[in-house]
LUMTINU-370637 format. One record per residue: x, y, z of N, C-alpha, C, O in turn. Coordinates in steps of 0.1 Angstrom, whole numbers, padded with zeros to 4 digits, always signed. Atoms other than C-alpha are relative to their C-alpha. Example, Ala and Ser with C-alpha at 12.3 -4.5 7.8 and 13.67 -1.06 7.14 Angstrom:
+0009-0012+0000+0123-0045+0078+0009+0012+0000+0019+0012+0007;-0009-0011+0000+0137-0011+0071-0008+0011+0008-0003+0022+0009;
end
This chain:
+0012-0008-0003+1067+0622+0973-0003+0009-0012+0004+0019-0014;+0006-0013+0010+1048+0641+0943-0013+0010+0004-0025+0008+0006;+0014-0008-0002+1031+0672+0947+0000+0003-0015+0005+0000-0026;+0011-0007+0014+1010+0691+0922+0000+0016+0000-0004+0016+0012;+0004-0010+0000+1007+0727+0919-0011+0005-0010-0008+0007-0022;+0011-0006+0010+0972+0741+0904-0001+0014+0004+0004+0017+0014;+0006-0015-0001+0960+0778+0901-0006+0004-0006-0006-0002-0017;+0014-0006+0005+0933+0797+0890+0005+0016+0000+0008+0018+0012;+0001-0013-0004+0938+0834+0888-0005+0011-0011-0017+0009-0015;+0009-0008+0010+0928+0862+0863+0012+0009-0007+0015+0009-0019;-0013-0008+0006+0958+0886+0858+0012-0003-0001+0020+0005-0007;-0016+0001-0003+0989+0872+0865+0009-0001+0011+0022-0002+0009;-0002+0001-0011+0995+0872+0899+0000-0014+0007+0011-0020+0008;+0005+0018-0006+0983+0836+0914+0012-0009-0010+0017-0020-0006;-0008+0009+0005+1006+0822+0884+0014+0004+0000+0024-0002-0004;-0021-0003-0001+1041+0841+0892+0001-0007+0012+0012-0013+0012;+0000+0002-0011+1032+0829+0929+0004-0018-0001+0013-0025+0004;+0001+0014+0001+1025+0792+0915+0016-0003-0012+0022-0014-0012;-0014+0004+0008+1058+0791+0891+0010+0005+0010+0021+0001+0007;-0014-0001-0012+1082+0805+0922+0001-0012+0005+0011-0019+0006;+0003+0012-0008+1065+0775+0941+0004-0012-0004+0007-0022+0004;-0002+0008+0010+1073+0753+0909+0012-0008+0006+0015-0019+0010;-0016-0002+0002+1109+0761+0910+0007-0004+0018+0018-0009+0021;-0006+0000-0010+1115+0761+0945-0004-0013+0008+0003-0017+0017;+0004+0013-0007+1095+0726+0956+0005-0012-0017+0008-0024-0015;-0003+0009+0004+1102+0710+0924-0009-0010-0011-0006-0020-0017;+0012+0005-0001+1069+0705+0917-0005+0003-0017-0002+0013-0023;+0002-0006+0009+1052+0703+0885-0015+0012-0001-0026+0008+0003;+0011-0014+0000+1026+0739+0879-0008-0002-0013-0003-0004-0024;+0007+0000+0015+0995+0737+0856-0017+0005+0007-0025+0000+0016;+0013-0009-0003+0965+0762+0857-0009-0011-0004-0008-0019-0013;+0011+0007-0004+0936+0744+0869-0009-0004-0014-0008-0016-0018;+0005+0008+0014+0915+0741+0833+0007-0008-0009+0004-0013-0020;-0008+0011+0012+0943+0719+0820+0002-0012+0006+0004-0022+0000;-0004+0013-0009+0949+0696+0850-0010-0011-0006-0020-0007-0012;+0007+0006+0000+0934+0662+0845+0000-0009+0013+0008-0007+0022;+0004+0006-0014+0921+0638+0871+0009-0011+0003+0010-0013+0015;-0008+0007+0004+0945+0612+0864+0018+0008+0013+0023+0002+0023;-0010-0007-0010+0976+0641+0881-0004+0002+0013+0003+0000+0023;+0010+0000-0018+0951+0647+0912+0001-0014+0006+0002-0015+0019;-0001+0016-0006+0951+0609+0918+0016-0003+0004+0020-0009+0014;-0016+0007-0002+0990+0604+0915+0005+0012+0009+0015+0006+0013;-0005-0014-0009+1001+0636+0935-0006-0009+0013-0016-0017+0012;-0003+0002-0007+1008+0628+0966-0010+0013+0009-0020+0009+0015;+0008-0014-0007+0993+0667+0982+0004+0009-0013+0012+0006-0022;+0000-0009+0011+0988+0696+0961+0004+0013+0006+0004+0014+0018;+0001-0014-0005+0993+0732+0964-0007+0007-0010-0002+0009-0021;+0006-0005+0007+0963+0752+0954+0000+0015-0006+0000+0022+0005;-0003-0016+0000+0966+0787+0944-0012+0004-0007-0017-0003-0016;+0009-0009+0006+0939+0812+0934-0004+0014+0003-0001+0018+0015;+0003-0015-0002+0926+0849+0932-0011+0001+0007-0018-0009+0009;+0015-0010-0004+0897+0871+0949-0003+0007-0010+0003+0016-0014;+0005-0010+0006+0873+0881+0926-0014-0001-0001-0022-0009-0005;+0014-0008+0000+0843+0899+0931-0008-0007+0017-0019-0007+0021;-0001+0004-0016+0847+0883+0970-0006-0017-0004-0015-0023+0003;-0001+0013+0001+0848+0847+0953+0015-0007-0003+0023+0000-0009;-0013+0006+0006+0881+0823+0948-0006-0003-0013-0017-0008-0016;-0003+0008+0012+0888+0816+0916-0001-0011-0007-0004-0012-0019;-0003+0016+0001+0893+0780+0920-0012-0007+0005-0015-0019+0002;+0014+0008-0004+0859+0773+0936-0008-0011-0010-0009-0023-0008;+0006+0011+0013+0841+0757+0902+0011-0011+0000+0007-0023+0000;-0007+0012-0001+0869+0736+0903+0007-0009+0009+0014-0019+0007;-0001+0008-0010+0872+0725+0936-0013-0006+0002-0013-0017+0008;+0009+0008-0002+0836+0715+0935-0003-0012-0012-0011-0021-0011;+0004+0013+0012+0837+0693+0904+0013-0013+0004+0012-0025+0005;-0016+0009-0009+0873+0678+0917-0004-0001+0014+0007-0002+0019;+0007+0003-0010+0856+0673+0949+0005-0019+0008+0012-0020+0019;+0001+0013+0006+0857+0634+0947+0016+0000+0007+0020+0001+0019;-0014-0003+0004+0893+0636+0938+0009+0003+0011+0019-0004+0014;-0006-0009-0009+0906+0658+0965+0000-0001+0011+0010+0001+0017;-0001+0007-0014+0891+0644+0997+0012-0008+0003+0016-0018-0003;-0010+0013-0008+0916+0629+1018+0016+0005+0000+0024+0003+0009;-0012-0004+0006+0946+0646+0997+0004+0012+0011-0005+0018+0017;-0005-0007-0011+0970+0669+1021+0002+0011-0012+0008+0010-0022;+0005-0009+0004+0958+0703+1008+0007+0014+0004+0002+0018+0015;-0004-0012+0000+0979+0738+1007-0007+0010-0007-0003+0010-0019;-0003-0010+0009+0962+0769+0994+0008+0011+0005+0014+0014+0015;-0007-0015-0001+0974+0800+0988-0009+0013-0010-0013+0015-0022;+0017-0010+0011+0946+0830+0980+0007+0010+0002+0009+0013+0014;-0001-0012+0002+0960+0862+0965-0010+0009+0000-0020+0005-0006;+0011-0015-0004+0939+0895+0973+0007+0011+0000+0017+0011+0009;-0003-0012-0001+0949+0929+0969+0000+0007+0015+0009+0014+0019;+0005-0005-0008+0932+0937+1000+0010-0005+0016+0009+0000+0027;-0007+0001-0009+0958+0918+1021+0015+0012+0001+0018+0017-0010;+0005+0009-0012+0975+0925+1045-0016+0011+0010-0023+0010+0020;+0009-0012-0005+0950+0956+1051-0014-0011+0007-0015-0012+0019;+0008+0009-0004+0918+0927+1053+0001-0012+0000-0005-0019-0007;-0003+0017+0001+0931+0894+1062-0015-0005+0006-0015-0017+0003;+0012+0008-0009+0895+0883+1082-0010+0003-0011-0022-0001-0008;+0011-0004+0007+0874+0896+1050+0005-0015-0011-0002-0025-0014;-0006+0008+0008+0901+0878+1028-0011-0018+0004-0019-0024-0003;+0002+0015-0003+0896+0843+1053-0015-0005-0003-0018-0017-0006;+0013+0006+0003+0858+0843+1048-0002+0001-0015-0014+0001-0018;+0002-0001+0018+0861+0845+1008+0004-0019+0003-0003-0029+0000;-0003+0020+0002+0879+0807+1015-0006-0004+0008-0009-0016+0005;+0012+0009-0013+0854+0797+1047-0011-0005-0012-0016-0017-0013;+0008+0000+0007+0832+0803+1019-0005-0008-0016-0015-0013-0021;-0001+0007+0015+0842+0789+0986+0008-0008+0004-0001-0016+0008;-0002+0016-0006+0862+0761+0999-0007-0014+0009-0007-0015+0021;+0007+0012-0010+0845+0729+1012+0004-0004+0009+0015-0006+0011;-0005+0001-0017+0843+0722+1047+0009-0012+0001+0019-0012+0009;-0009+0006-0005+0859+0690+1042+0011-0003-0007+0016-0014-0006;-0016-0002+0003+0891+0700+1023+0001+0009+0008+0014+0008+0010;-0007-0009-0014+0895+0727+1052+0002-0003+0009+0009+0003+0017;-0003+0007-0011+0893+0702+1075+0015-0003+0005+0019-0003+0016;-0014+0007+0000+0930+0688+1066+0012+0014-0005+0023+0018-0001;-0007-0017+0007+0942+0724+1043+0005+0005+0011+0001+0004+0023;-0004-0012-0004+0961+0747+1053+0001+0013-0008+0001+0013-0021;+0006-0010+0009+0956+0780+1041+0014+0012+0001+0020+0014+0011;-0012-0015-0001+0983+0812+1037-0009+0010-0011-0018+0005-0018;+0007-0013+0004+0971+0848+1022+0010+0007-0004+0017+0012+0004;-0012-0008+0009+0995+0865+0998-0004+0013-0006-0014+0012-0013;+0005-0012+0006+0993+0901+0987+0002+0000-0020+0010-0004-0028;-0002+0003+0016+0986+0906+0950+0001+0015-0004+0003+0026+0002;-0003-0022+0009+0989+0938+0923-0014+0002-0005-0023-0006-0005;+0007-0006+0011+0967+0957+0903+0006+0008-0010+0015+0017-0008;-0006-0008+0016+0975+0971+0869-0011+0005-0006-0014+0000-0017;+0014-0007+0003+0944+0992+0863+0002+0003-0012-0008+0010-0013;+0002-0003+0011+0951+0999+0825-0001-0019-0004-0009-0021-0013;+0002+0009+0006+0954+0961+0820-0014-0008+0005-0018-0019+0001;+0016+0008+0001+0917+0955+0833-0007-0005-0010-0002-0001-0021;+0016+0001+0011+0887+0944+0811-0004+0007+0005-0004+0008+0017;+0013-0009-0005+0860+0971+0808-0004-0003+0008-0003+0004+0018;+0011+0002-0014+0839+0953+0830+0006-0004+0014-0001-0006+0024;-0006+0001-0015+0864+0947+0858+0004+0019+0007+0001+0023+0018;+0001-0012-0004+0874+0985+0855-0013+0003+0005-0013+0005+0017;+0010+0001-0005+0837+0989+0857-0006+0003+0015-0009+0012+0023;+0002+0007-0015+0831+0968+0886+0012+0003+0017+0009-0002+0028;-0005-0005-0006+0860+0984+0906-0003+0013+0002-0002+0017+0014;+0003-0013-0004+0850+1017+0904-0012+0000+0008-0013+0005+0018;+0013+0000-0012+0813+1009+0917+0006-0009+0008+0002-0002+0018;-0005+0001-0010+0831+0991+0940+0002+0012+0013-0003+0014+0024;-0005-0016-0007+0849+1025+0953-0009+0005+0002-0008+0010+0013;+0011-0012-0003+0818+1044+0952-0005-0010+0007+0006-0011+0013;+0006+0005-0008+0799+1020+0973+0008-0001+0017+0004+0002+0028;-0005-0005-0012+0828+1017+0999+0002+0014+0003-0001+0017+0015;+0000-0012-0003+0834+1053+0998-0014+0004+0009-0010+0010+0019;+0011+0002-0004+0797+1053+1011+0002-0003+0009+0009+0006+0013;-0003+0010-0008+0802+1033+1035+0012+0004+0012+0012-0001+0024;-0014-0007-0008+0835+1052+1051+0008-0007-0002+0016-0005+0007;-0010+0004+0008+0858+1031+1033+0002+0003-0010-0006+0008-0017;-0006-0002+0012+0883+1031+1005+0008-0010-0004+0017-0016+0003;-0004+0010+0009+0890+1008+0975+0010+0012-0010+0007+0022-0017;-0007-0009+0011+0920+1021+0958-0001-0005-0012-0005-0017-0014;-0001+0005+0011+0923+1025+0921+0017-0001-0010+0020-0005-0021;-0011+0000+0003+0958+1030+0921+0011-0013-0006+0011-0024+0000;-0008+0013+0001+0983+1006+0905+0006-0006+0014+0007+0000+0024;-0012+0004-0010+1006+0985+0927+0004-0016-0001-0001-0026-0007;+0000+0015+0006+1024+0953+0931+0007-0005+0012+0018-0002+0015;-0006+0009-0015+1029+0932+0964+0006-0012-0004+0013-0018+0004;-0006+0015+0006+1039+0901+0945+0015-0003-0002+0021-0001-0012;-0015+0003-0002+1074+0889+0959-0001-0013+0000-0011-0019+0005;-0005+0011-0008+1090+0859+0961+0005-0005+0011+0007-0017+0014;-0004-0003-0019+1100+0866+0997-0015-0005+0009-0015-0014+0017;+0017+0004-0004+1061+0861+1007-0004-0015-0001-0013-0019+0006;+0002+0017+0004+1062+0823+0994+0007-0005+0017+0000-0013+0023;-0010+0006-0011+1087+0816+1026-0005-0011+0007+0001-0022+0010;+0006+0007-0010+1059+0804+1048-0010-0014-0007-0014-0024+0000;+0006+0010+0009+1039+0782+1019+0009-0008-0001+0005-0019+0003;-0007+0007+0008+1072+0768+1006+0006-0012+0015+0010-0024+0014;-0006+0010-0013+1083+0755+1048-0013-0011+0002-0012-0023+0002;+0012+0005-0003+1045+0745+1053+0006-0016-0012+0006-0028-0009;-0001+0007+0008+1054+0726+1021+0006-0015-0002+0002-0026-0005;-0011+0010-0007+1087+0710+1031-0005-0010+0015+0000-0021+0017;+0001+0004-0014+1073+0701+1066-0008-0012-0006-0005-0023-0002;+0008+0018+0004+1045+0674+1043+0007-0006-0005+0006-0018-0004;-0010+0013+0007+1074+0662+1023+0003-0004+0011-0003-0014+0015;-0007+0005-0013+1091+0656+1054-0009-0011+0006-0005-0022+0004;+0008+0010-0005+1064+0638+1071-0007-0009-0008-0012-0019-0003;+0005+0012+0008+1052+0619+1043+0010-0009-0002+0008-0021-0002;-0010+0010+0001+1089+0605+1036+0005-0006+0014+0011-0016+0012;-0002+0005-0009+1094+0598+1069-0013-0005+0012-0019+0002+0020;+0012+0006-0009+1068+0574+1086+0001+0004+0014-0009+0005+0021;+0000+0004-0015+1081+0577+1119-0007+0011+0006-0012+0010+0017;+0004-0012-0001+1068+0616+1119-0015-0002+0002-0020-0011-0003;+0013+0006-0002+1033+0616+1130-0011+0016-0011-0010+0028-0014;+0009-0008+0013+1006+0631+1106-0001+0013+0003-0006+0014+0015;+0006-0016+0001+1001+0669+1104-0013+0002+0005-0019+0012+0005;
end
């Protein structure tokens, strides 16, 4: 059984999550603009990984052009957000959203907490966080600007069994489909 690991992310986060996953399934890891269509066809299921940003995945442009490709294939993501586990129901409608209804049909999905490293922003993400803050502040909420970093390898546990359970059932016929 070959899987795939792809990811999409912006800072560094989505790809420590996708090289733990590497190491621990076996699997080979390659950020989504490098993959070719050729590795999507021979993979067996994939494991997708991508960020929240600006309340879109990451990986969306490239689940819609891989589209084709991907139907049918047994589908894990995994979407880093800051905002978990504080908004997991804000998080789920970022993937209702940017994922296609019918790779969610077979997907399964997990929600992993990510960091912020507020001196390593771009201008315009610092920017766009701060009017962020002032609009939730507005609002009677709060967007911190504080650093921090939820990104363990302990958090993978439930991706990496989900993971084992398709090898399992793909090497063994007698198991009935997920």
């Amino acid at each position: 059984m070959k899987g795939l690991i792809v990811y999409k992310g912006k800072y560094g986060a989505t790809m420590q999550y996708g090289i733990w996953l590497g190491a621990a399934l076996h699997c080979p890891v390659a950020k989504s603009d490098f993959v070719r269509p050729e590795q999507i066809t021979q993979a067996d299921y994939l494991l997708i990984g991508t960020s929240v940003y600006i309340g879109q995945l990451q990986i969306k442009q490239w689940l819609q052009v891989n589209l084709p490709l991907l139907e049918g294939k047994r589908i894990i993501f995994f979407v880093i957000a800051g905002g978990i586990p504080d908004k997991p129901g804000e998080v789920r409608s970022y993937y209702e959203k940017c994922v296609p209804a019918s790779l969610r049909e077979t997907a399964t999905c997990f929600y992993l907490p990510g960091r912020l490293n507020y001196g390593l922003l771009s201008l315009k993400d610092k920017l766009l966080l701060r009017i962020g803050a002032w609009f939730a502040a507005r609002k009677g909420q709060k967007i911190g600007l504080a650093d921090y970093n939820h990104v363990q390898r302990e958090h993978l546990a439930p991706v990496i069994e989900a993971a084992r359970l398709l090898e399992a059932t793909y090497s063994d016929p007698q198991k009935t489909a997920l």
